[in-house]
C-alpha positions as CSV (number, residue, x, y, z in Angstrom):
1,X,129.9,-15.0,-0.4
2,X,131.3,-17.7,2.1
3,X,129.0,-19.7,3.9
4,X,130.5,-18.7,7.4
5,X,129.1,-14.9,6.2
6,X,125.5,-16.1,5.5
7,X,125.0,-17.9,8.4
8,X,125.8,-15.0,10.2
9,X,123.8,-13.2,8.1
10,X,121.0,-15.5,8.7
11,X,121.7,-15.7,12.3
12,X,121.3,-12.1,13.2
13,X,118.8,-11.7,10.4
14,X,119.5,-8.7,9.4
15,X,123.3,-6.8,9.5
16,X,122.8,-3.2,9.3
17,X,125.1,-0.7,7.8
18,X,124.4,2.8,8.3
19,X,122.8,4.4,5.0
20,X,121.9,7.9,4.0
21,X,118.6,9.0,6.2
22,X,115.9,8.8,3.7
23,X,113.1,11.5,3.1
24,X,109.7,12.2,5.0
25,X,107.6,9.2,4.4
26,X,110.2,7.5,1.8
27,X,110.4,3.8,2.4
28,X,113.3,2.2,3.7
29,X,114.6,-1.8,4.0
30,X,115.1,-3.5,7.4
31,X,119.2,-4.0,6.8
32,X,122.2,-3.7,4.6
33,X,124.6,-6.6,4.4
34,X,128.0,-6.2,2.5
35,X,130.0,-8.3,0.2
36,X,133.6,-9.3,1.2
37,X,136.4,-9.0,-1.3
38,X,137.1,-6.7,-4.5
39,X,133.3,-6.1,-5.1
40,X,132.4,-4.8,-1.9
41,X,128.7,-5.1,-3.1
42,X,125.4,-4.1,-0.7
43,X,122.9,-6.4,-0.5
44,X,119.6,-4.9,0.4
45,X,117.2,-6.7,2.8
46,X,114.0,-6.7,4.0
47,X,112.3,-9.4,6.3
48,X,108.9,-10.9,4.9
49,X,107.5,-11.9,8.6
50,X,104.3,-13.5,7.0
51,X,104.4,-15.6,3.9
52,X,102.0,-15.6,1.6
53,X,102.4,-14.7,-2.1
54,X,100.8,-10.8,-2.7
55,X,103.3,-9.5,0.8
56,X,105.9,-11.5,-1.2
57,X,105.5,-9.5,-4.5
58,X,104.6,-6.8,-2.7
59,X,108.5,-6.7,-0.7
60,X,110.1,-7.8,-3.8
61,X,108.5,-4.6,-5.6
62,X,110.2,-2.7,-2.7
63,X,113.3,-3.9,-2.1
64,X,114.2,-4.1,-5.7
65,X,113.1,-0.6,-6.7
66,X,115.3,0.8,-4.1
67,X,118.1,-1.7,-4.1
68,X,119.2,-1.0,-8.2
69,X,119.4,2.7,-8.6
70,X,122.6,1.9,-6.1
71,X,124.0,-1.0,-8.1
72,X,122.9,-3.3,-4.8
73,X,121.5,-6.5,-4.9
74,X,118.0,-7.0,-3.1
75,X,117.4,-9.5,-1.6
76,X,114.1,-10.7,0.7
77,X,114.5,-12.9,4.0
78,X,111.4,-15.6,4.7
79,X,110.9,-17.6,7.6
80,X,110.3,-20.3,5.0
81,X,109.9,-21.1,1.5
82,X,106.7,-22.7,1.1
83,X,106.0,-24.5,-2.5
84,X,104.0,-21.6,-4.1
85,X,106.6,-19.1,-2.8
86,X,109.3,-21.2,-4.1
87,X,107.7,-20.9,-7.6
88,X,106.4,-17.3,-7.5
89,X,110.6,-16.9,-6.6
90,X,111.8,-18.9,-10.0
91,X,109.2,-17.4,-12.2
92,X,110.4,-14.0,-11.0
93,X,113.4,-13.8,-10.2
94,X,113.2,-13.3,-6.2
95,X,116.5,-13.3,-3.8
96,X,116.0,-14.8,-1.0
97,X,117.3,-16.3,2.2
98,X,115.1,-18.4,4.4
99,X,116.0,-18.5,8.4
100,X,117.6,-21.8,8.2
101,X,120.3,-20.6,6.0
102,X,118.9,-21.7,2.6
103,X,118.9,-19.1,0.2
104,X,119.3,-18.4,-3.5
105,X,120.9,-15.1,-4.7
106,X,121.8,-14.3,-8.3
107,X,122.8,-10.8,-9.0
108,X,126.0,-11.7,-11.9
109,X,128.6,-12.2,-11.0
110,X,127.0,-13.4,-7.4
111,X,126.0,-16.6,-7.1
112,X,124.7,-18.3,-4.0
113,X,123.0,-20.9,-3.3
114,X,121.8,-23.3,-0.1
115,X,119.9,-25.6,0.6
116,X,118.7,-28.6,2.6
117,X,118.9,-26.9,6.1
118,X,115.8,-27.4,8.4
119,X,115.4,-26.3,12.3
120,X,115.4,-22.2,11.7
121,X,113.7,-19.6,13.4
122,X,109.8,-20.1,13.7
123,X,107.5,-18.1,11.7
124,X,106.4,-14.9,13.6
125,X,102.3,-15.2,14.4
126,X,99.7,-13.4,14.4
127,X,97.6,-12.3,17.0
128,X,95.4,-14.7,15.8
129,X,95.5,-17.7,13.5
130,X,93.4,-17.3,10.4
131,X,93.6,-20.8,9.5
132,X,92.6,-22.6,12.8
133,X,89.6,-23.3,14.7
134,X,86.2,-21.4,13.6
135,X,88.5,-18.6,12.5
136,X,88.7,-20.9,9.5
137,X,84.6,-20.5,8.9
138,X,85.3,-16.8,7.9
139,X,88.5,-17.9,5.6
140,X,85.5,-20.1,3.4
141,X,83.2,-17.7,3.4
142,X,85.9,-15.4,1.5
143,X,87.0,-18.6,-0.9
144,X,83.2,-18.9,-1.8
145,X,82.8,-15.7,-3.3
146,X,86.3,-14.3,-3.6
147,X,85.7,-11.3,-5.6
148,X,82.8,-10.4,-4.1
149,X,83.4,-7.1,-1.5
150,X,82.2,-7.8,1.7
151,X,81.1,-5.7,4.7
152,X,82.2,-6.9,8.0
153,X,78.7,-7.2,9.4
154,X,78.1,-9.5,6.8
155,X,81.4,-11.7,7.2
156,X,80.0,-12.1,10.7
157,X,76.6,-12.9,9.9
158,X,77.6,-15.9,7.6
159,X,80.8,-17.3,9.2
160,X,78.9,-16.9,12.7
161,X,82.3,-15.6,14.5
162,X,81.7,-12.6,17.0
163,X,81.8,-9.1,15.8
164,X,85.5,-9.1,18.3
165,X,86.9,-12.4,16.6
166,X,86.1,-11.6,13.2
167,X,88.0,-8.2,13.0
168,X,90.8,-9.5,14.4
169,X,90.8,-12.6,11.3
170,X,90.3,-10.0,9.0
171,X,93.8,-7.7,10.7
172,X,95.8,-10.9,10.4
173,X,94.4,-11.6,6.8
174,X,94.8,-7.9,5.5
175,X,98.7,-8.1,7.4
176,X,99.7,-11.1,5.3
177,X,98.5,-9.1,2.3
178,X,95.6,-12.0,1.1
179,X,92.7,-9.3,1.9
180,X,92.2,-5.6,1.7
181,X,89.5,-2.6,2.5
182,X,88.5,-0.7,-0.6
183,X,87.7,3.0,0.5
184,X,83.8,2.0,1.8
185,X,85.4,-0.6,4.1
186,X,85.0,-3.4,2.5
187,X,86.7,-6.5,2.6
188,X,87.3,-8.3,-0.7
189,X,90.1,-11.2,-1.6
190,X,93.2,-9.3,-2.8
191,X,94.6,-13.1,-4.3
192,X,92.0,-16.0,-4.1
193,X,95.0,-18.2,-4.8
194,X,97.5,-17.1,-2.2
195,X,94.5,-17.2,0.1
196,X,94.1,-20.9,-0.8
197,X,98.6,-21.5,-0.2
198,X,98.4,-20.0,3.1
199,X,95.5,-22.0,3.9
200,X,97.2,-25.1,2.5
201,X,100.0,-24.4,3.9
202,X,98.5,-24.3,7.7
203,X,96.3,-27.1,7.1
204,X,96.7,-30.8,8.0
205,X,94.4,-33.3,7.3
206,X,95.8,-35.7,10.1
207,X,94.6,-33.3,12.3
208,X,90.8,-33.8,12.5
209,X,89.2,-36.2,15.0
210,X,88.7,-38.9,12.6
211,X,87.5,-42.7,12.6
212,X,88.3,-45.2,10.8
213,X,85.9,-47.8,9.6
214,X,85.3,-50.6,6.8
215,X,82.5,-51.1,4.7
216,X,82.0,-53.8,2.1
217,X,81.9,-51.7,-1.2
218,X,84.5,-49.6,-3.8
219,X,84.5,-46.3,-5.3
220,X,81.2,-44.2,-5.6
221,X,79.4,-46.9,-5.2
222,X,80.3,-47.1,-1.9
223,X,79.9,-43.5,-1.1
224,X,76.5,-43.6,-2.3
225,X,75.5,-46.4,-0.2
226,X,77.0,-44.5,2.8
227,X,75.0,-40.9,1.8
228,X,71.9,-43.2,1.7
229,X,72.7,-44.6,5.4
230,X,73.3,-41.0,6.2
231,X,70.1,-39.6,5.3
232,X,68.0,-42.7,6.9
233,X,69.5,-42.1,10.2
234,X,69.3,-37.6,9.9
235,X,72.8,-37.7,10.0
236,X,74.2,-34.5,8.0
237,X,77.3,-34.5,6.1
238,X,79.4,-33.2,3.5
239,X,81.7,-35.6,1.1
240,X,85.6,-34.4,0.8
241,X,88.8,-35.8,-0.5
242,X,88.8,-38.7,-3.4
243,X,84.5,-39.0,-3.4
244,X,84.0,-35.2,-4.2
245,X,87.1,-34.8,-6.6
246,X,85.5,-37.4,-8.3
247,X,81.9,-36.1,-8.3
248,X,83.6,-32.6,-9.3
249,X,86.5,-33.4,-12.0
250,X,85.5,-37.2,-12.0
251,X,89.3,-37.8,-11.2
252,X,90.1,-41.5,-11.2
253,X,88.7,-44.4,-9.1
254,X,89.4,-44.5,-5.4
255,X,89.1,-46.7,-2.7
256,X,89.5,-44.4,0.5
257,X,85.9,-42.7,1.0
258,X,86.2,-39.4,3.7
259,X,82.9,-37.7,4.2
260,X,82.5,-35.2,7.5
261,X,79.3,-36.0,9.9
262,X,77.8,-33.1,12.1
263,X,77.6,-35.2,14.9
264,X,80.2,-37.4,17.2
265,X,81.8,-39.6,14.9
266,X,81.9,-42.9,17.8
267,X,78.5,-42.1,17.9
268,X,77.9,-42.3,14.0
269,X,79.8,-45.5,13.9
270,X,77.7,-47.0,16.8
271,X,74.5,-45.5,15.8
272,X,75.5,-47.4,12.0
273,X,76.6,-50.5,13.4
274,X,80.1,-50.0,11.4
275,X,82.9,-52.1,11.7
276,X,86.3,-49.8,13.3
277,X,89.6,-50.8,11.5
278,X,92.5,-49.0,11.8
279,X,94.3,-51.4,9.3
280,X,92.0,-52.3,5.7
281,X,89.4,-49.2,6.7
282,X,88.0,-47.7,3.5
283,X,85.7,-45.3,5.4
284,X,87.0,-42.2,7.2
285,X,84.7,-40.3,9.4
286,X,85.5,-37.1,10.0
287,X,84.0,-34.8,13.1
288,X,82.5,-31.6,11.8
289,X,82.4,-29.3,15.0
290,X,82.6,-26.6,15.1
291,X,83.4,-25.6,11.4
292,X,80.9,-25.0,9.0
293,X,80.9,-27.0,6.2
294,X,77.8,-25.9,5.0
295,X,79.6,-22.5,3.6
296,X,79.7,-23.2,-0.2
297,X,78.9,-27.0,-0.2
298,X,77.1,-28.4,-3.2
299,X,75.3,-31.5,-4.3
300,X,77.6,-32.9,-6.8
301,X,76.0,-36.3,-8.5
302,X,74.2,-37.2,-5.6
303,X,76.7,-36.3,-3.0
304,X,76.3,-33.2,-0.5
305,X,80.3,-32.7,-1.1
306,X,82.4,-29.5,0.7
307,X,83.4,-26.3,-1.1
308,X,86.1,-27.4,-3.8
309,X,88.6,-25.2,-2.1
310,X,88.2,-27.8,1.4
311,X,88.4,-31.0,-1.0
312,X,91.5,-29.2,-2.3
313,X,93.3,-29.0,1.2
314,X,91.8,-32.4,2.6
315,X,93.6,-34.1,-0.8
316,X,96.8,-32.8,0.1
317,X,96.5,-35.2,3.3
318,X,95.3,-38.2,1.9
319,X,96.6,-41.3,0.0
320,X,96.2,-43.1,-2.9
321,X,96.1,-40.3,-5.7
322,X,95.1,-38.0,-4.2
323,X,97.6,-35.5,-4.9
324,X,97.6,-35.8,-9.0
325,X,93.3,-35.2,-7.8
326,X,94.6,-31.9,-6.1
327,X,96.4,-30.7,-9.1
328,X,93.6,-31.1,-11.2
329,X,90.9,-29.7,-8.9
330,X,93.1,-26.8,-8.7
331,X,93.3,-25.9,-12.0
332,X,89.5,-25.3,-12.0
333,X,88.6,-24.3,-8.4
334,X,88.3,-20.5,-9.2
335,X,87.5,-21.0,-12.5
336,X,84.8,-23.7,-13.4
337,X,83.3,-23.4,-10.1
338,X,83.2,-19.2,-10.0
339,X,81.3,-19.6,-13.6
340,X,78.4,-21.3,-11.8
341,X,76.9,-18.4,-9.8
């Protein structure tokens, strides 16, 4: 296919040829597209407006079942491929064109593939952002207990949203696919994991109000020294980043320490008489606010550290190795840690 055609295709999103009206109730994709030349092949698309990994297999389930009883080649169309999508793709098999005109499609003897391009449409969003604010509070209560079911009264009572707010979370969360209603109304986590990508995916470390300081001291050691400070002065907090990896997978020495404080963080640095260093700090002090980091936090060898699933996103940010400490907290996060209840 020439690469004139697919960034028309990708341009218009979808190209529509007319098709044979489909039954009552039968499901149909959102556009045709077909191949130039001697072939003349259909390819059979439908738009993913929300990424996250069940929609994704969901689509592809779809598409694909209707697509090869006609010899056509499906194909789905993502705002973006994030990491996890990407892999869920190679692992199985997904077409798929992004709406910056990168796209992989192999259906023999079609091959196409772009990449490299940036600037595309934006993502379509929801109503309401599941993965900002205190909407987030009602995300971790899910990620503490994901196969628990849940009734929304209790979702409210323990992420402390309004009854309003909270529904509206769970409409965006059960439209990307991450959580479904069994027949009682219930909520439950349809995939704890794609839950955690989409999370990961909207999350940014950078992003909290955040103060820098330097305190004589390494490692846990330091850490420990700054929990004791902590509790002298009433101050609550919850360790995340290269301290609790290490108090959960003990996963190599660090030097950066990040702990959130329930209150001001210029006032926990005056309050502490701490040195502010933007260069050389070893100390990051993170304002809580208004989400609750109490949800699922545990006392890890002496450290009150966040849920593992928080460490997990809050490493994703950070420097030193704090990525390889990621991998391997992931590996265990719904596994090690479910076992303990």
């Amino acid at each position: 296919m020439p690469d004139e055609a697919l960034r028309e295709f990708v341009a218009s999103r979808v190209l529509s040829l007319p098709l044979s009206a489909p039954g009552p109730g039968l499901w149909t994709p959102d556009g045709v597209l077909q191949l130039s030349g001697p072939d003349g092949r259909l390819i059979i698309v439908e738009v993913v407006d929300q990424v996250s990994r069940p929609l994704v297999q969901d689509k592809w389930r779809q598409v694909r079942a209707y697509a090869e009883p006609r010899g056509a080649i499906p194909v789905l169309m993502v705002p973006r491929l994030t990491p996890a999508i990407r892999e869920l793709a190679d692992a199985d098999g997904i077409n798929w064109v992004d709406y910056s005109g990168n796209a992989h499609i192999e259906a023999a003897p079609v091959f196409i593939h772009v990449e490299g391009r940036t600037g595309g449409m934006a993502e379509p969003r929801p109503s309401v952002n599941p993965f900002s604010g205190r909407s987030l509070n009602l995300v971790r209560v899910l990620l503490d207990d994901p196969g628990r079911p849940w009734q929304q009264k209790q979702l409210v009572a323990r992420s402390r949203l309004s009854q309003p707010r909270a529904s509206k979370v769970l409409g965006a969360l059960e439209e990307r696919a991450l959580v479904e209603r069994d027949q009682e109304n219930r909520y439950r986590v349809r995939d704890a994991d794609g839950l955690l990508d989409a999370w990961a995916a909207a999350y940014d470390y950078r992003r909290n109000e955040i103060v820098p300081v330097h305190v004589s001291g390494d490692g846990m050691e330091l850490a420990r020294a700054i929990a004791d400070r902590f509790e002298a002065a009433d101050i609550i907090h919850w360790f995340t980043g290269l301290p609790a990896a290490w108090a959960y997978e003990r996963f190599a020495r660090f030097r950066l320490v990040s702990v959130y404080v329930s209150h001001d963080p210029v006032i926990v640095r005056d309050q502490l008489e701490l040195r502010e260093a933007e260069r050389g700090a070893n100390v990051h002090l993170i304002a809580a606010r208004d989400q609750r980091y109490e949800i699922g936090h545990r006392v890890v060898d002496g450290l009150r550290c966040v849920h593992p699933t928080q460490v997990y996103v809050d490493l994703l940010g950070l420097p030193e190795r704090a990525a390889e400490a990621a991998d391997e907290l992931r590996r265990h996060v719904f596994t090690d840690f479910a076992n303990e209840r």
